[in-house]
mmCIF file of the N, C-alpha and C atoms, coordinates in Angstrom:
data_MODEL
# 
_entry.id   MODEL 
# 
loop_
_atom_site.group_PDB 
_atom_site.id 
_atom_site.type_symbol 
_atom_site.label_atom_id 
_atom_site.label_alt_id 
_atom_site.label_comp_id 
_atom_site.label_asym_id 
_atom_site.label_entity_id 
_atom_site.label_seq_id 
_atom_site.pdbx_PDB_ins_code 
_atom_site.Cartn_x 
_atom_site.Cartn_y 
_atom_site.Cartn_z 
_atom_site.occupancy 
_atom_site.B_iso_or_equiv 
_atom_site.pdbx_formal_charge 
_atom_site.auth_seq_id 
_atom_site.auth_comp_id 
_atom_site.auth_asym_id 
_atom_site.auth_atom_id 
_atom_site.pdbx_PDB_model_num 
ATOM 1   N N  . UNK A 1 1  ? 8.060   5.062  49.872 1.00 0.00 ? 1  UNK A N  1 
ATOM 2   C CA . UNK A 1 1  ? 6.672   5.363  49.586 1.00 0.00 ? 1  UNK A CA 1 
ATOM 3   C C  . UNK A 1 1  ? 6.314   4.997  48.147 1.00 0.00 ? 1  UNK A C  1 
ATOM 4   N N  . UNK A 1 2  ? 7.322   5.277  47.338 1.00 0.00 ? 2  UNK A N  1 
ATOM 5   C CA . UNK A 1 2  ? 7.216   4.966  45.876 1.00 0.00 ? 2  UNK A CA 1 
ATOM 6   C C  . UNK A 1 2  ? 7.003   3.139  45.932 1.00 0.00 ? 2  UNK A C  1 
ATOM 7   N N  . UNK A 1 3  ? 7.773   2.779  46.130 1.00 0.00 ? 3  UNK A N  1 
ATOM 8   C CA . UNK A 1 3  ? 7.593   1.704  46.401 1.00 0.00 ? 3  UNK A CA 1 
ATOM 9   C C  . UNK A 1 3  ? 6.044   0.380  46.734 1.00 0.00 ? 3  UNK A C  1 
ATOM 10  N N  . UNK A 1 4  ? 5.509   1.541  48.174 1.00 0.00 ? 4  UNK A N  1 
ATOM 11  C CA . UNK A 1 4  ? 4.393   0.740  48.280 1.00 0.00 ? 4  UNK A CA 1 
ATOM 12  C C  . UNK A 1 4  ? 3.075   1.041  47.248 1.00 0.00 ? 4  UNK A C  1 
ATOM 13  N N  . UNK A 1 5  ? 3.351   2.537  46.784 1.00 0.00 ? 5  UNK A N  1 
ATOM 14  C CA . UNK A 1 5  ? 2.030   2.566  45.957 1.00 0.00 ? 5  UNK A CA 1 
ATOM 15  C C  . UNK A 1 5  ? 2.358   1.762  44.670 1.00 0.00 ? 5  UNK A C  1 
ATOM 16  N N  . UNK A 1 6  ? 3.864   1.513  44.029 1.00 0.00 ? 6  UNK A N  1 
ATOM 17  C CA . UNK A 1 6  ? 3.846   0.680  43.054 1.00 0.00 ? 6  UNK A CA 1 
ATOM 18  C C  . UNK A 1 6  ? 2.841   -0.521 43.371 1.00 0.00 ? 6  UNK A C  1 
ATOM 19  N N  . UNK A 1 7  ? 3.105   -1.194 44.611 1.00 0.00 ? 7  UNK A N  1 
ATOM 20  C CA . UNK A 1 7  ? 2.497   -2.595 45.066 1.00 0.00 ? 7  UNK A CA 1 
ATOM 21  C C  . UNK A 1 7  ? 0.783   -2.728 45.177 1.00 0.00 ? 7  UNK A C  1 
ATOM 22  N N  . UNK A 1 8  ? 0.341   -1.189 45.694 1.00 0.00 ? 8  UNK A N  1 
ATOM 23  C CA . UNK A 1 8  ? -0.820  -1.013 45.997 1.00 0.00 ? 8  UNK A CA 1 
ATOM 24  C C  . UNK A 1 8  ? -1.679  -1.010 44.125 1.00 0.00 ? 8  UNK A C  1 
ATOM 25  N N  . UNK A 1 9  ? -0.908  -0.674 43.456 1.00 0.00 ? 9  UNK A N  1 
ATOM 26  C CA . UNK A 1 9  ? -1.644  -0.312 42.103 1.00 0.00 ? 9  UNK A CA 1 
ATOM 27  C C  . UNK A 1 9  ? -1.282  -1.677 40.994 1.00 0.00 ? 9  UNK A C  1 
ATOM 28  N N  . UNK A 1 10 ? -0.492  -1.881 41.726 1.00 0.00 ? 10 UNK A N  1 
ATOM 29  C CA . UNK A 1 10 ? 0.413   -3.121 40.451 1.00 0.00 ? 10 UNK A CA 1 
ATOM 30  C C  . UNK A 1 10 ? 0.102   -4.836 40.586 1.00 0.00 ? 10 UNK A C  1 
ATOM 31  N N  . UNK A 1 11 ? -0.044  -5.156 41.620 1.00 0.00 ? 11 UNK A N  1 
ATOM 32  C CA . UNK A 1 11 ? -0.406  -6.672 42.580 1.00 0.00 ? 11 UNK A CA 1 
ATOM 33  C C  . UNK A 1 11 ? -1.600  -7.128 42.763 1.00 0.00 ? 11 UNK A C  1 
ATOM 34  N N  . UNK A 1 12 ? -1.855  -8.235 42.662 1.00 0.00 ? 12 UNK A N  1 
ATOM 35  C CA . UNK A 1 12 ? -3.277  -8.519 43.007 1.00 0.00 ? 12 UNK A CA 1 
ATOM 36  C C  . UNK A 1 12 ? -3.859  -8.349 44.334 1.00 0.00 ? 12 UNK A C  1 
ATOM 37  N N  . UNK A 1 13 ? -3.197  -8.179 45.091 1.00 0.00 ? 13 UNK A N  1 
ATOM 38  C CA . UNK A 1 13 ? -3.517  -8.066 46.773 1.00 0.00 ? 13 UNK A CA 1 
ATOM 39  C C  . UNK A 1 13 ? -3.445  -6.930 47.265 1.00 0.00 ? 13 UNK A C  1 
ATOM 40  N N  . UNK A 1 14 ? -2.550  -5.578 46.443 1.00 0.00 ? 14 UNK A N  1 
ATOM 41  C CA . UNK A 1 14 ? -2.956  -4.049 46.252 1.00 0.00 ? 14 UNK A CA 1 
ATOM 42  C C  . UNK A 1 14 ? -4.699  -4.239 46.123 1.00 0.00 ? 14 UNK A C  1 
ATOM 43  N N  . UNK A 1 15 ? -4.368  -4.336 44.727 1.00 0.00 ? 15 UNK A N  1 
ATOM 44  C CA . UNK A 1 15 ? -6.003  -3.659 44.273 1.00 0.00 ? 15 UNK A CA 1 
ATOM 45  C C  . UNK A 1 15 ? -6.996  -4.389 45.023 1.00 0.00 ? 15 UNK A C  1 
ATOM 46  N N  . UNK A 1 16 ? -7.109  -5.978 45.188 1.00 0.00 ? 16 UNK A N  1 
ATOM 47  C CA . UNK A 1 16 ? -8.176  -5.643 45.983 1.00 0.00 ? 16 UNK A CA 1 
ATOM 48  C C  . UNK A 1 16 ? -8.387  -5.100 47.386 1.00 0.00 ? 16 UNK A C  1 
ATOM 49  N N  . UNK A 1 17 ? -7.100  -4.880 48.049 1.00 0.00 ? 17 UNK A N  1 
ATOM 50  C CA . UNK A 1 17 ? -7.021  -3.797 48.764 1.00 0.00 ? 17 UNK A CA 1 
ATOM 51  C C  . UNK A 1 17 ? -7.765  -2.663 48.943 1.00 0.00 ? 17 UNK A C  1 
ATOM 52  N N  . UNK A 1 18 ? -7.170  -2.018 47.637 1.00 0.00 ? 18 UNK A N  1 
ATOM 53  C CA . UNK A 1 18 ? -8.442  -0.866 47.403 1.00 0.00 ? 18 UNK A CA 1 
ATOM 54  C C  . UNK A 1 18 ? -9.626  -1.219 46.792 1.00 0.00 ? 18 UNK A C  1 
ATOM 55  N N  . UNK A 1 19 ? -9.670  -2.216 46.365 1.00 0.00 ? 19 UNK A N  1 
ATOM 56  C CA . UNK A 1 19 ? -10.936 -2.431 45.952 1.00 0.00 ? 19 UNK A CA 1 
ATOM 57  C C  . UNK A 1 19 ? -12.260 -2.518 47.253 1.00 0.00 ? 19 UNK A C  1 
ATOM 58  N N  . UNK A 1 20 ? -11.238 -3.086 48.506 1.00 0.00 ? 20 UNK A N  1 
ATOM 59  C CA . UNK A 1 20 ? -12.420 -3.162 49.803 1.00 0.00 ? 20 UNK A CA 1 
ATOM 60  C C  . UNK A 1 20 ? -12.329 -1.883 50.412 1.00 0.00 ? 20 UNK A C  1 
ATOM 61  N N  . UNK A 1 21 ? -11.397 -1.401 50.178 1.00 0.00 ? 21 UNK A N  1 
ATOM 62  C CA . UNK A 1 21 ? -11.579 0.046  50.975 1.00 0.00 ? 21 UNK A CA 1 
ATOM 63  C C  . UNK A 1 21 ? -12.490 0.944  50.314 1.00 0.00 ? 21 UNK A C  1 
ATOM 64  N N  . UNK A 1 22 ? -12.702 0.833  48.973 1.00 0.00 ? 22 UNK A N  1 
ATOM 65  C CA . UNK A 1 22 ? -13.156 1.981  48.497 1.00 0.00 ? 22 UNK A CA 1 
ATOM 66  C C  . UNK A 1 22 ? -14.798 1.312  48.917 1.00 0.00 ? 22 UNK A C  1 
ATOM 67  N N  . UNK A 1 23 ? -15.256 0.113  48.820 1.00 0.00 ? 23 UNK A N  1 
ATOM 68  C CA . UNK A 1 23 ? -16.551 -0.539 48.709 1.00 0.00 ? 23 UNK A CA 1 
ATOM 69  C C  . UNK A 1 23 ? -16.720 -0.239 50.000 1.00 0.00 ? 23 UNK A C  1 
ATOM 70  N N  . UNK A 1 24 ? -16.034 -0.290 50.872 1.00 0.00 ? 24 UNK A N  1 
ATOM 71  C CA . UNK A 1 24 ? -16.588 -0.032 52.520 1.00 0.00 ? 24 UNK A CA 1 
ATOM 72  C C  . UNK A 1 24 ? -16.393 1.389  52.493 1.00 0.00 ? 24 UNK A C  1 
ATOM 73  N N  . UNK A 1 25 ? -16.045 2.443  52.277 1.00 0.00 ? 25 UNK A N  1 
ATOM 74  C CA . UNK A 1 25 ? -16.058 4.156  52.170 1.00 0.00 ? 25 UNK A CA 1 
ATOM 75  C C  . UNK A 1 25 ? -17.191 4.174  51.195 1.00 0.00 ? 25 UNK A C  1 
ATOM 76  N N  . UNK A 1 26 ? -17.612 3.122  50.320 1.00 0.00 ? 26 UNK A N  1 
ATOM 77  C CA . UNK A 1 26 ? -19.113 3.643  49.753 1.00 0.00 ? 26 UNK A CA 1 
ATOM 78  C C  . UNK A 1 26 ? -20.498 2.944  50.622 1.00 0.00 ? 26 UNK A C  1 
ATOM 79  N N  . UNK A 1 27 ? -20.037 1.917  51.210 1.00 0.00 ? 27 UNK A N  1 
ATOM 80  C CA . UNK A 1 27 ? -21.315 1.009  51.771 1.00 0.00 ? 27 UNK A CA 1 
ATOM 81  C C  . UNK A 1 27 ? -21.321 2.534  52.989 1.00 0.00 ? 27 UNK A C  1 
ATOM 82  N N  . UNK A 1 28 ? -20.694 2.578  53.412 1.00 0.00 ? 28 UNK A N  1 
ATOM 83  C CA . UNK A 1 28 ? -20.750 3.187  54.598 1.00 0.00 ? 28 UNK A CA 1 
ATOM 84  C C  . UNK A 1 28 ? -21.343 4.793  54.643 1.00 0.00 ? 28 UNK A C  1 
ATOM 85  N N  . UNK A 1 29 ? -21.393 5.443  53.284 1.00 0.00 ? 29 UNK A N  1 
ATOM 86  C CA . UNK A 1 29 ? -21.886 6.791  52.955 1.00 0.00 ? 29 UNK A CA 1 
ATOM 87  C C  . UNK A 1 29 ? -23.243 6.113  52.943 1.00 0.00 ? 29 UNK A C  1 
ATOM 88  N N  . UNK A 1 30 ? -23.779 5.380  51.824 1.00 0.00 ? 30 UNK A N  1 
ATOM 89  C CA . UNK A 1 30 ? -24.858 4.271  51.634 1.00 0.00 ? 30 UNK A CA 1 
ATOM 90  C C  . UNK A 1 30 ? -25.854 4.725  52.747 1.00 0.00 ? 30 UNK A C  1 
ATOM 91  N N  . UNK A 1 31 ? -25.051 3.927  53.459 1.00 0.00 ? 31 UNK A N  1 
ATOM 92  C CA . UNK A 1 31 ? -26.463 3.571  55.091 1.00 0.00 ? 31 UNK A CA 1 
ATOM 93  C C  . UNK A 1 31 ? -26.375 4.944  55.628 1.00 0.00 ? 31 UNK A C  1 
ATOM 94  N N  . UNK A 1 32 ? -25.637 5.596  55.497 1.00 0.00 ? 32 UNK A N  1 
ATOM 95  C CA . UNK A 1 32 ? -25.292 6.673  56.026 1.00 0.00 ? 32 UNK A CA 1 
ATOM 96  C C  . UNK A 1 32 ? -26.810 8.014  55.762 1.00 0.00 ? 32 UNK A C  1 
ATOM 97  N N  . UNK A 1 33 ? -26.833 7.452  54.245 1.00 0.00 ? 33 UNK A N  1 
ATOM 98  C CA . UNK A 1 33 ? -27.703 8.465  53.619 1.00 0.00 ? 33 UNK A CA 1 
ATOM 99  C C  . UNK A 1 33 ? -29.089 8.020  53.904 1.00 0.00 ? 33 UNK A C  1 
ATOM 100 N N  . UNK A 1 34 ? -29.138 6.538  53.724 1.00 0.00 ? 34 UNK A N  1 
ATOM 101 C CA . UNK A 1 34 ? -30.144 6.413  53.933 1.00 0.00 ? 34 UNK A CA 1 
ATOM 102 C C  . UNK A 1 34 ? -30.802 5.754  55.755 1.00 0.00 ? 34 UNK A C  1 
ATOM 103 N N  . UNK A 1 35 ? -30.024 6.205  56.339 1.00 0.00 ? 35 UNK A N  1 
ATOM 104 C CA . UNK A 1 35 ? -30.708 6.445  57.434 1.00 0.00 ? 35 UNK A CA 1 
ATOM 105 C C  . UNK A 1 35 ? -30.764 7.681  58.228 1.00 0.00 ? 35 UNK A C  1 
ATOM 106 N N  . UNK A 1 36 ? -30.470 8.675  57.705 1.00 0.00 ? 36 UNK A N  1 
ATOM 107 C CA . UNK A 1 36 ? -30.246 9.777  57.814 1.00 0.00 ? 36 UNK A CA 1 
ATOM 108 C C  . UNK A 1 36 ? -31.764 10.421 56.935 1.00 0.00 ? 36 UNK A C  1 
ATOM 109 N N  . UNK A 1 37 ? -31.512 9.741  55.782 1.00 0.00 ? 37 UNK A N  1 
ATOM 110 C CA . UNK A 1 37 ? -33.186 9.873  55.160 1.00 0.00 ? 37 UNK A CA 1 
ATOM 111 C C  . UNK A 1 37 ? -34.643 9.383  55.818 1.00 0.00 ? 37 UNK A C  1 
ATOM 112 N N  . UNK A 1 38 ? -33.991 8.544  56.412 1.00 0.00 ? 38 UNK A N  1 
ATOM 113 C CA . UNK A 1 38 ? -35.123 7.370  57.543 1.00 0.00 ? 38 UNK A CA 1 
ATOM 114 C C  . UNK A 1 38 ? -35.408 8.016  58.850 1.00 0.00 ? 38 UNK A C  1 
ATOM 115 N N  . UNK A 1 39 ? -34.571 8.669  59.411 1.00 0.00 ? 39 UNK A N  1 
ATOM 116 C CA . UNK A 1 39 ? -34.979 9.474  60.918 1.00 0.00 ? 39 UNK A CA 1 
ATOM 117 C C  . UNK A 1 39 ? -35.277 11.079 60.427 1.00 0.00 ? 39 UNK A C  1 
ATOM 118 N N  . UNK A 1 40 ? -35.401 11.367 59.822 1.00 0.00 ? 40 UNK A N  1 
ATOM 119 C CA . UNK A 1 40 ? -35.757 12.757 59.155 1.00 0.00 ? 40 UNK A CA 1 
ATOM 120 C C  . UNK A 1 40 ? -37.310 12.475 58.877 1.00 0.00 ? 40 UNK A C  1 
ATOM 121 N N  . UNK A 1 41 ? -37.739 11.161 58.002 1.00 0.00 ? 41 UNK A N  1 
ATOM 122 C CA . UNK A 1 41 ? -38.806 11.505 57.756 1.00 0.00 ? 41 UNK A CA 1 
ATOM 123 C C  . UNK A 1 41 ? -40.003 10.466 58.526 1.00 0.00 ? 41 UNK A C  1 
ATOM 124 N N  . UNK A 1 42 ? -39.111 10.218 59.615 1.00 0.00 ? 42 UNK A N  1 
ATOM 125 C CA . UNK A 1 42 ? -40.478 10.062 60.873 1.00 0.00 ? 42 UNK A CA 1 
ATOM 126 C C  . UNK A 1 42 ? -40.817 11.065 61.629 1.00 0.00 ? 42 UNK A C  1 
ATOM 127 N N  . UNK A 1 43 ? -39.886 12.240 61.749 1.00 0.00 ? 43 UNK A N  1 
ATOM 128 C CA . UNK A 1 43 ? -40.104 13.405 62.808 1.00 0.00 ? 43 UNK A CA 1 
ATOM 129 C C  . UNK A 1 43 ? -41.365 13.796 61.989 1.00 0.00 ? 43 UNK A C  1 
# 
C-alpha cells in the first residue's frame, strides 16, 4: 500500500490521476448543485 501511494503522489501519471479524479468529484457536485438549484426554482 505504501508503495502505491508513493506512485500516486510521486509520478506524473499518479497526479494526474488525481488530478482527474478530484476535477470529476468537483464537476460532478457542480451540476449537481446547480440543477438541483434549477428544479427547485421552477416549482
Amino acid at each position: 500500500m505504501d508503495a502505491v501511494m508513493k506512485e500516486l503522489f510521486t509520478t506524473d501519471i499518479g497526479l494526474l490521476a488525481l488530478f482527474t479524479l478530484g476535477f470529476m468529484i468537483a464537476m460532478g457536485l457542480f451540476l449537481w448543485y446547480r440543477l438541483s438549484k434549477n428544479a427547485h426554482q421552477k416549482q
